[in-house]
C-alpha positions in Angstrom: -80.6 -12.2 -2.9 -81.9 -15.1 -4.6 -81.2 -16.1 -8.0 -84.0 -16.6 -10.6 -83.2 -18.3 -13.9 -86.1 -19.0 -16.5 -86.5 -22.5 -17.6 -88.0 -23.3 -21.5 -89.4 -26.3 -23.8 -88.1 -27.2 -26.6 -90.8 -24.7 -28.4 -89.5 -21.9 -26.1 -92.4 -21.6 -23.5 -91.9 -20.8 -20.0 -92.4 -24.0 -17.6 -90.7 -23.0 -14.9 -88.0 -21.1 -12.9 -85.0 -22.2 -11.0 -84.0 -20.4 -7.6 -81.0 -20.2 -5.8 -80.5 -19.3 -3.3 -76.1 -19.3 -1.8 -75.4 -20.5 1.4 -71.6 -19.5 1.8 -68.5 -21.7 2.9 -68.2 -24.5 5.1 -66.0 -24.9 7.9 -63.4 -26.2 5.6 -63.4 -23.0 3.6 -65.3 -24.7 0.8 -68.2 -23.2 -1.4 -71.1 -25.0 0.3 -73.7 -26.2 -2.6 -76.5 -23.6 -2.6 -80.0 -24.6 -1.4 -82.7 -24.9 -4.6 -85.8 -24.8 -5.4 -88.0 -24.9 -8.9 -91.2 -23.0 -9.3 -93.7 -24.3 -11.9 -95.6 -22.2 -14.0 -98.9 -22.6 -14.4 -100.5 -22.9 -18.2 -103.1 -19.9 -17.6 -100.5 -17.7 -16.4 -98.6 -14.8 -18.6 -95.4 -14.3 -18.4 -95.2 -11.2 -16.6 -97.7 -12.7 -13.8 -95.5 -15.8 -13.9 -92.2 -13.8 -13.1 -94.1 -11.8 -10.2 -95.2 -15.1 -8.5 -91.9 -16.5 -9.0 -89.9 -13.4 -7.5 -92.8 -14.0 -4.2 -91.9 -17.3 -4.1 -88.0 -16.6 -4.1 -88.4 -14.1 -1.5 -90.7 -16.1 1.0 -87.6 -19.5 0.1 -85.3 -17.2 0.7 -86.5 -15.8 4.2 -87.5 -19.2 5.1 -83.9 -20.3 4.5 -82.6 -17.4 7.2 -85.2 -18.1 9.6 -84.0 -21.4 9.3 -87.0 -23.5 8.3 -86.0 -24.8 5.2 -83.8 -28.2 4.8 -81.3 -29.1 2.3 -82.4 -32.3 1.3 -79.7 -33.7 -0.6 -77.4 -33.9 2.3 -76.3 -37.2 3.4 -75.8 -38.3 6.7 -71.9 -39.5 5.9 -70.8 -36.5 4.7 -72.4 -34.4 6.9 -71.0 -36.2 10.0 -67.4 -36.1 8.5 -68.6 -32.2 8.6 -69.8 -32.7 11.9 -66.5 -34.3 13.6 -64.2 -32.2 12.1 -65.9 -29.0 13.0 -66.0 -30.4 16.4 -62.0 -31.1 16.0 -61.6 -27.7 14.9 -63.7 -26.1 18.2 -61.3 -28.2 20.1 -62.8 -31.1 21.3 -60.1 -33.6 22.4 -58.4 -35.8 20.2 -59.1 -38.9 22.1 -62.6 -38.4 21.5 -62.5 -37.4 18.0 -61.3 -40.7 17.5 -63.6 -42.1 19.6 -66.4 -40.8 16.7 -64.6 -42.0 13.6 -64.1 -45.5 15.3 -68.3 -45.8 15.8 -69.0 -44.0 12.5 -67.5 -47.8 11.0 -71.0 -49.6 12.5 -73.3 -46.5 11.8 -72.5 -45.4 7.9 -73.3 -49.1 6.5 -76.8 -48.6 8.4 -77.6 -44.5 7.7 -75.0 -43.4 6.1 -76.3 -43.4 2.2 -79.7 -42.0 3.7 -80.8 -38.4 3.3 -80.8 -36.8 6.8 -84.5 -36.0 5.8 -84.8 -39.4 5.7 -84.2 -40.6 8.5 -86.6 -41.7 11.1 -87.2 -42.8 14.7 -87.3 -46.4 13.4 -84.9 -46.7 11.1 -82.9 -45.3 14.4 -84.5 -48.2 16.2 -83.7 -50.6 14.0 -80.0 -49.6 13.9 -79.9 -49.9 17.6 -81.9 -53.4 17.5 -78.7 -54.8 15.0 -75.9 -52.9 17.2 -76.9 -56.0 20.0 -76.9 -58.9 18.3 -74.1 -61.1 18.7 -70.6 -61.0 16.7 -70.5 -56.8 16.6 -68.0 -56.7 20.0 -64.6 -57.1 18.1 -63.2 -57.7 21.4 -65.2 -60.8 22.5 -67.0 -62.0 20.0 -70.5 -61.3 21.7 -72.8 -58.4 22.1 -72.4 -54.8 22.2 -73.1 -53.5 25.9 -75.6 -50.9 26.2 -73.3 -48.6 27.3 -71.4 -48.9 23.6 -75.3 -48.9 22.0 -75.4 -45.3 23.7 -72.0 -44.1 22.6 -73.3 -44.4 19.1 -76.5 -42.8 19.4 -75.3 -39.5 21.3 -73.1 -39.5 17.9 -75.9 -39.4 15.5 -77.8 -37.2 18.0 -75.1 -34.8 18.3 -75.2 -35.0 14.1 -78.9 -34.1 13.9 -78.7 -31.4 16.5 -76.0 -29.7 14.5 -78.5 -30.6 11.4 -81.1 -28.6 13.3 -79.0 -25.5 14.2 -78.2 -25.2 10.7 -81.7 -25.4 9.1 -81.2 -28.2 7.5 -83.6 -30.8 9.7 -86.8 -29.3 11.4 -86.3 -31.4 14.6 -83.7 -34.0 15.9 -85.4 -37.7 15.3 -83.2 -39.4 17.3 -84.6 -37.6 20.4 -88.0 -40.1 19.2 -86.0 -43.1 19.3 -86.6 -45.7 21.7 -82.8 -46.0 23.5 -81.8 -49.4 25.2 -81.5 -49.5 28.9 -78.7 -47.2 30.7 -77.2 -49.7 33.1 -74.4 -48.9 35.5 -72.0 -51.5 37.0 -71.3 -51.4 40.1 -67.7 -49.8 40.5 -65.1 -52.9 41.8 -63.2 -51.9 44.7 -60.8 -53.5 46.9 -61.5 -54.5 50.3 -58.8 -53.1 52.9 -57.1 -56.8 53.4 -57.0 -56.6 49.4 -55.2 -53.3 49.7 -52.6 -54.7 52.3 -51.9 -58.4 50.1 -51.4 -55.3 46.9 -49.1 -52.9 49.0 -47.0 -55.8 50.0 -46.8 -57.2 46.9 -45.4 -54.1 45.5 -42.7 -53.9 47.8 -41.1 -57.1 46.0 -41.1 -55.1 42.4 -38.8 -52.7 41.3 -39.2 -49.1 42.6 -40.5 -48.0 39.2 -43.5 -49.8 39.8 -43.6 -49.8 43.6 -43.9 -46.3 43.4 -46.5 -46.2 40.3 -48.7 -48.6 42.3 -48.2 -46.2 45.5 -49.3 -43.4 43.9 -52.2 -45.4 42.3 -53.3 -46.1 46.0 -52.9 -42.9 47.3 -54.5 -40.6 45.0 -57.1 -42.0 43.0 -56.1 -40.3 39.7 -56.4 -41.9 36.3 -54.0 -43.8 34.6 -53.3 -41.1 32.2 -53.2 -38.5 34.8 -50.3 -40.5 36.8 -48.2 -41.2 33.3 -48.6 -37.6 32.5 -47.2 -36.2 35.7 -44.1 -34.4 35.7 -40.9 -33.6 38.5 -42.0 -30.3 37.9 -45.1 -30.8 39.5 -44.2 -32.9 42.3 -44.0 -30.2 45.1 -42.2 -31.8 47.7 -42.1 -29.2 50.2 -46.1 -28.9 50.2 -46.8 -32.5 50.0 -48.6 -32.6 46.7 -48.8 -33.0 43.1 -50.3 -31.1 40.7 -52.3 -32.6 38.4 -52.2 -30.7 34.7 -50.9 -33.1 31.9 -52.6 -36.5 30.5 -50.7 -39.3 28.6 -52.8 -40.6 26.0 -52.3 -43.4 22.7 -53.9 -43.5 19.6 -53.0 -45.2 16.5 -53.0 -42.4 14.3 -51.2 -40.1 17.0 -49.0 -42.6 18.9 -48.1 -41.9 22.5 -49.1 -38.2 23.2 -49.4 -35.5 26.0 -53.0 -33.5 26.5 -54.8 -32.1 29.0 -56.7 -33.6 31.7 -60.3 -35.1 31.1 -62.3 -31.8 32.7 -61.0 -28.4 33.3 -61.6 -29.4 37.4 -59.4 -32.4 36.5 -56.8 -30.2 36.9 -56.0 -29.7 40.4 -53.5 -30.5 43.5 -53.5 -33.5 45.7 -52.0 -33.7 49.0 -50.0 -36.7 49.5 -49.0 -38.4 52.8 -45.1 -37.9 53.8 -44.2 -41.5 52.9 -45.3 -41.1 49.5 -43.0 -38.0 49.5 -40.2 -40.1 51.0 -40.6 -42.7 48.0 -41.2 -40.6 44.8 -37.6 -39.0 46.7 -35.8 -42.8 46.5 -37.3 -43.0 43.0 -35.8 -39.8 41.4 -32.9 -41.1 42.8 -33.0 -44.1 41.3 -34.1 -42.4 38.0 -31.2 -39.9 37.7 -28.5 -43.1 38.1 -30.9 -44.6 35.3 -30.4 -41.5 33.2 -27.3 -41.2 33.8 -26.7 -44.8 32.8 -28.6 -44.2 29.8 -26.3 -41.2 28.8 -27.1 -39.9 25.0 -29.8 -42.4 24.7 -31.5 -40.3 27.0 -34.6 -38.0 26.3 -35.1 -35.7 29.1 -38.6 -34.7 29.1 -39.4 -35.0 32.7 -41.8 -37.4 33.0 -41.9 -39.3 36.5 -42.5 -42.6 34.8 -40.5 -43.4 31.8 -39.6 -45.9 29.5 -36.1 -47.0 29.6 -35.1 -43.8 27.2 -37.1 -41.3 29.0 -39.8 -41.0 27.0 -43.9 -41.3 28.2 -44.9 -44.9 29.0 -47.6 -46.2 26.6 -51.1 -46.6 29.2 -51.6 -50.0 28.1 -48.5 -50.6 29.5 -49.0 -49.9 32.8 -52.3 -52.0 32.3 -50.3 -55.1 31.4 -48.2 -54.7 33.7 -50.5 -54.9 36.6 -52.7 -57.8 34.9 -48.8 -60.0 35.5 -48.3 -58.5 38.9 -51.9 -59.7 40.4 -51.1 -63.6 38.5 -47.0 -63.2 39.7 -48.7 -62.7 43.1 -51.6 -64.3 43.3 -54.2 -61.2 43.3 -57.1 -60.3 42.3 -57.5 -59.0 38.8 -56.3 -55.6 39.2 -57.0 -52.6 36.6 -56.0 -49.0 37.1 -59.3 -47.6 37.3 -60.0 -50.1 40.6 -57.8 -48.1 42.5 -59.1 -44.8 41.9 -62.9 -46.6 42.9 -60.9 -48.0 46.2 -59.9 -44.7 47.5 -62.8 -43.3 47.0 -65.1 -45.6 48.5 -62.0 -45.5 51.8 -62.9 -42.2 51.9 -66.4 -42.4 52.0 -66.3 -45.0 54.6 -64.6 -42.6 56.7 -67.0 -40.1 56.6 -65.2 -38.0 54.2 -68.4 -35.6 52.4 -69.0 -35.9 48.5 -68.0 -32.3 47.5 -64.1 -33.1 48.5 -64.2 -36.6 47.2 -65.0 -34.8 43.9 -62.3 -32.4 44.0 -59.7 -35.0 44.6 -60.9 -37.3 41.7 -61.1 -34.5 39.8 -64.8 -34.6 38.4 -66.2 -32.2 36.7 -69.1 -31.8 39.5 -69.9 -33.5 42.9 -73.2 -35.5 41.3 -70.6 -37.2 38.2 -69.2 -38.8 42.2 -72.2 -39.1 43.8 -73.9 -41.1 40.5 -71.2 -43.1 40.4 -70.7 -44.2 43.8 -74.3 -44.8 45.0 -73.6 -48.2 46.2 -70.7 -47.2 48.1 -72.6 -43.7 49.4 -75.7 -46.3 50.7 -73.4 -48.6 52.5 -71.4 -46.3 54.6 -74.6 -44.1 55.3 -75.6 -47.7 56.7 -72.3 -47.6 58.6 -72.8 -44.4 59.9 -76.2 -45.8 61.4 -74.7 -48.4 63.3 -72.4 -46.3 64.5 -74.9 -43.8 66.3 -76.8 -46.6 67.5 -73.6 -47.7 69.1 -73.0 -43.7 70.8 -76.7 -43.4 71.7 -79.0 -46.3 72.0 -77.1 -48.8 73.4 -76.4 -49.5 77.0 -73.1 -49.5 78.5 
């Protein structure tokens, strides 16, 4: 029930009444700061009148407040995505992209976060996203922010304001009104089959650490984390397959740790062909006289790829690594992600239909492939055409 407290001049005449009106605890476990509102009284008015329209008013505040139509607006949009983010963190949303949000909040509090969540506006969101492309803002390069990053930090505000909305304290989300810069997707890099043989040859010059790391690379298509995070446990060498349950991630604050895969269907099995069996074999051969060498100063955790102690490699790693391997042997640049796009778009060539493509890349639904590989989807379709003009038009 609301709380009504009187409010008196100096000579001791009503003015007013001040109404609260408690809103519980936070996520945190914290008193939240209750919603407010003052109720003037009018000159003409008695007191008793003046106590019964303020007790109407407290009531209609305070159902309003329930209903969720009335707005605190004192909150500000810093501390409330702090809120935000670690109520998301608490419902379990992964780590990685936790800290994914707190690295974006850096360019969005200087612009909104001292404003009122009341207070902001379609164009003040426009005008955010206008300064998020000028030059200087990519740390990495020096030049622009892509659109792609632009997007990354408006679904963060707009996930803010919808949370706003579902807790009464915004009547709509504004950043649904803004005007967002163009979604553009590159086309995915891919190697071409002679590409694949110059890579696999290559290879088979490095040690069989990374032999069988770029293998497996090849063969499967799975992520970089995916491949760092698999176990001997889950190499099933009498099916022919790996099962694919653990991710290898970095962060600063965390270091090197272990998580799930991206999507719960980015868990999953994938048959492997019998001389990638017959090489992860020679490597956990060569592993054990490795551990073995290593004695004490090996950690046993079980990972397939290790550092020199056993422990998880660190993904950047692996990425360096294959940045000296394409210079050392004269290859195009190669990143890990490029040959998880290769197989896929091998597989596609072949004829092989979206639905198991997605299964074996491990996305979340078959459109998250077909979106992404368009290109690649048009060009064997064009393939396919040649190929029944071949059968049935043409004349032996």
């Amino acid at each position: 029930m609301a709380n009504i407290q009187e409010r008196r001049d100096k000579s001791g005449k009503l003015i007013s009444f001040s109404i609260r009106v408690h809103r519980g605890r936070g996520a945190d476990g914290k008193q939240l700061k209750p919603y407010t509102a003052t109720f003037e009284v009018q000159p003409t008015w008695t007191e008793k009148s003046a106590r019964k329209k303020a007790e109407a008013f407290a009531a209609t505040f305070e159902k309003e407040i329930k209903e969720g139509r009335i707005s605190d607006n004192r909150q500000k949009f810093a501390a409330y995505c702090d809120y935000v983010i670690d109520l998301k963190e608490k419902r379990g949303v992964k780590h990685s992209t936790i800290t994914r949000y707190k690295e974006l909040t850096g360019r969005i509090y200087p612009a909104i976060g001292h404003m009122k969540l009341t207070a902001i506006r379609a164009d003040v969101l426009n005008d955010l996203y206008t300064a998020l492309s000028a030059d200087g803002l990519n740390k990495r390069t020096g030049g622009k922010l892509s659109n792609k990053t632009i997007l990354e930090h408006h679904r963060l505000i707009s996930t803010v304001l919808e949370q706003a909305v579902k807790e009464g304290l915004v009547p709509f989300n504004v950043a649904e009104r803004a005007e967002l810069p163009k979604a553009t997707r590159k086309e995915v890099n891919y190697f071409q089959p002679e590409q694949v043989e110059a890579i696999r040859d290559a290879a088979e010059t490095e040690p069989i650490k990374w032999k069988t790391l770029v293998h497996l690379f090849l063969v499967t298509g799975a992520r970089r984390g995916e491949i760092l995070g698999l176990k001997w446990a889950n190499v099933d060498f009498d099916g022919n397959r790996i099962y694919i349950c653990n991710n290898v991630l970095y962060t600063p604050d965390r270091g090197i740790y272990e998580d799930t895969p991206k999507t719960a269907k980015s868990i999953r099995y994938i048959s492997l062909p019998k001389e990638t069996m017959s090489l992860l074999r020679e490597y956990r051969f060569s592993q054990l006289e490795q551990r073995f060498a290593m004695g004490d100063r090996w950690h046993n955790r079980d990972f397939v790829f290790t550092q020199e102690n056993g422990e998880p490699m660190h993904p950047d790693s692996v990425t360096d690594w294959l940045t000296k391997f394409s210079k050392r042997h004269d290859l195009p640049h190669i990143n890990a992600h490029a040959f998880r796009h290769t197989m896929a778009s091998i597989l596609y060539f072949n004829g092989v239909d979206s639905i198991s493509i997605s299964k074996r890349l491990g996305h979340a639904q078959p459109s998250t492939t077909t979106n992404i590989y368009a290109h690649i989807i048009e060009e064997a379709d064009k393939k396919n055409a040649d190929i029944i003009a071949d059968v049935f038009l043409k004349k032996a």
